[in-house]
N, C-alpha and C positions, 0 to 999 in steps of 0.2 A: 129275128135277125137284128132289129136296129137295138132292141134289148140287150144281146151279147155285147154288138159294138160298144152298150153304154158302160157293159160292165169294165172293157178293158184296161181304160184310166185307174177307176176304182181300184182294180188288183193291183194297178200298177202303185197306187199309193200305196196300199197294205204294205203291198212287197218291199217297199222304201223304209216303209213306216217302220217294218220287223227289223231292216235291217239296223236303223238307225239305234231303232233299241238294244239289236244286238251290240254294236258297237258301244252303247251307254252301258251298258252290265259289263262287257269286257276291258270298258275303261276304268267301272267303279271297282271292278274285282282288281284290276291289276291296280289303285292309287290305294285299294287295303291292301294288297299285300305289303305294298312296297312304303304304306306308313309303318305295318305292321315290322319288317324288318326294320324299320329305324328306329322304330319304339324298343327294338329287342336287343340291337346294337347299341355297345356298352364302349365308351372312353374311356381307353385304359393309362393311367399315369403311370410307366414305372419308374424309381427310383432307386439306383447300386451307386449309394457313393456320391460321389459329385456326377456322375451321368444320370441323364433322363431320358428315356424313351417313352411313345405315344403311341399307341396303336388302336385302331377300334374294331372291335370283336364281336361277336353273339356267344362267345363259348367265355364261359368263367370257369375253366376250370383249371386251378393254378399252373399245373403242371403245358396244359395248352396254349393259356398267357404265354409262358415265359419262351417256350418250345417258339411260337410265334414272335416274339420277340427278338429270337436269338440270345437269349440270357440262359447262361449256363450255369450252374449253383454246383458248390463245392462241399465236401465232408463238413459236418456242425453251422453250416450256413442256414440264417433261417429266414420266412417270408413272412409278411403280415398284410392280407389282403383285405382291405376295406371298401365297403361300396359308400359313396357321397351321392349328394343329393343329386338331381335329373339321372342323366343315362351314366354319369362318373365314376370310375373308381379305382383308387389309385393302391400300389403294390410298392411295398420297401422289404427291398433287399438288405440282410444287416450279415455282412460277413463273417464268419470267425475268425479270431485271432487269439496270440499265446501272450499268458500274464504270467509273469516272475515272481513267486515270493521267498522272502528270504528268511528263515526263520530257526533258530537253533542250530547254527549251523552248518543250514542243510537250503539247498534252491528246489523247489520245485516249480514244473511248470502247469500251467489248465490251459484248457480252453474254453474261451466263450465269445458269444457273439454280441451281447448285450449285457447286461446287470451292474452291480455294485462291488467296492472291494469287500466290505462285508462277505454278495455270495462268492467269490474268489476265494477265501478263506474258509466257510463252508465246505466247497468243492473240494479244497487241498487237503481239510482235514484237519486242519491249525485252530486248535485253543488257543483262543486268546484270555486271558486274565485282566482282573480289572485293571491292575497296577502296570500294565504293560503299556508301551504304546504302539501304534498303527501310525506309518507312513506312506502314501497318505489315509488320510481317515476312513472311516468306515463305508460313509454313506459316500464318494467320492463316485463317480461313475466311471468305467473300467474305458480304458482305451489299448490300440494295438501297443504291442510291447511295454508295456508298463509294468513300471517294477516295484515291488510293494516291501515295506521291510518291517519286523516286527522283531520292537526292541525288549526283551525282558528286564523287567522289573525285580530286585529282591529286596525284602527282608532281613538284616541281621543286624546281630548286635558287638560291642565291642567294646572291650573293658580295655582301656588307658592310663597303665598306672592305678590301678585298683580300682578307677573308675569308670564303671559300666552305661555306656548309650546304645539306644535300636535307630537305624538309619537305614533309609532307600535306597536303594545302588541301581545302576545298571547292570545286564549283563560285562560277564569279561574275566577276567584275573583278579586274586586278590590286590596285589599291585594297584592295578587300573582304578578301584574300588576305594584302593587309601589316596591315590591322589584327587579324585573324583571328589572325597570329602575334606582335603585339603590337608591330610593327616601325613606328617611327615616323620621319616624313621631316620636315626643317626645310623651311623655303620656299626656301632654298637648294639641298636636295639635287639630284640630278639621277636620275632614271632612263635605264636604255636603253630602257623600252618606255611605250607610254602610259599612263597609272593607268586609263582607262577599259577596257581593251583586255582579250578574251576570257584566263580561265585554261585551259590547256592543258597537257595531262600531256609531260613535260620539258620544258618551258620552263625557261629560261636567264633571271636575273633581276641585272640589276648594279645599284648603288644606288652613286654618288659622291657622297659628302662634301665638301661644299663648305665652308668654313669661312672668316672673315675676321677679320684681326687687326686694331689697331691698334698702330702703332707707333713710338714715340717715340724719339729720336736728339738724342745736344747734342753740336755743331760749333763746334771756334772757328773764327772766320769773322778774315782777316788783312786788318788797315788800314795805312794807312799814313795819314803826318802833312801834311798840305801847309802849306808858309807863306806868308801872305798879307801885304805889303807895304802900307802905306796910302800 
């Protein structure tokens, strides 16, 4: 009997002792999980533009970003998801937009959401030649509505008075062409081709000189005498 009595402390300790442990594993399992979710949760930067939004996640998966987010993406719009060092990683939004080229012509529009007017020109399908020029330049980076114009260049030659030079023109008329190099026609002169008429690379240009004198001459003119009887 006094044996029992001595045990009932004892249990009573055990029974404290288990619980206490139990409470120690259910506190250490619950400070892993819930490092575990932090370690798994990800900072999300996004960026559309001048807005930024922030959100933190466990799911990377673009589409669930942005769904969470509230970011809604449009036809040719595109994302670029990058992960940064600790738990960060930040998402740019790059819009699409329409570039203008103008060329031969002719306007065409693209779209892109990123690149250079080089691939603008790519995309449209426009040759460019070396003689030509690009405005703006090649490597320029593309912005919304931007408008690109690409000037041809020719080759031709032109004989003035029987004398023949090869000069660069712009595109345009031949007109445009003679005043462009500073070549001036009287209202007499003549061309071979029409002033209004497309410039084209080796074209053959002749220009005649027409020119009018006057000119004066003194003749003796022979008489003779008649005689008249009354």
């Amino acid at each position: 009997m006094w044996q029992k009595e001595k045990r009932k402390p004892l249990v009573k300790r055990l029974v404290k002792s288990l619980r206490l442990l139990s409470f120690s594993v259910m506190g250490a399992v619950c400070l892993s999980a819930a490092l575990s979710v932090t370690a798994l949760t990800k900072t999300v930067k996004i960026t559309d533009g001048e807005n930024t939004t922030v959100i933190n996640t466990m799911n990377l998966d673009q589409n669930a970003i942005l769904e969470q987010a509230g970011v809604e993406l449009g036809d040719n719009d595109k994302v670029v998801l990058t992960e940064t060092s600790g738990n960060g990683v930040e998402v740019s939004i790059m819009r699409a937009f329409n570039v203008n080229l103008e060329a031969d012509g002719d306007v065409k529009s693209v779209v892109f959401s990123e690149g250079t007017v080089a691939d603008a020109l790519k995309a449209a399908n426009i040759k460019v030649n070396a003689s030509d020029s690009v405005t703006p330049s090649a490597g320029t980076t593309l912005e919304p509505d931007m408008k690109i114009k690409i000037k041809r260049w020719y080759t031709i030659s032109i004989n003035d008075a029987g004398k023949t030079v090869s000069k660069d023109v712009p595109e345009g008329t031949v007109a445009e062409a003679l005043e462009f190099l500073g070549i001036k026609l009287s209202p007499t002169d003549k061309l071979n081709v029409k002033s209004d008429s497309k410039v084209e690379d080796n074209l053959k240009l002749k220009i005649n000189r027409i020119t009018y004198k006057t000119v004066q001459s003194k003749k003796a003119i022979a008489f003779k005498e008649v005689e008249k009887k009354n």
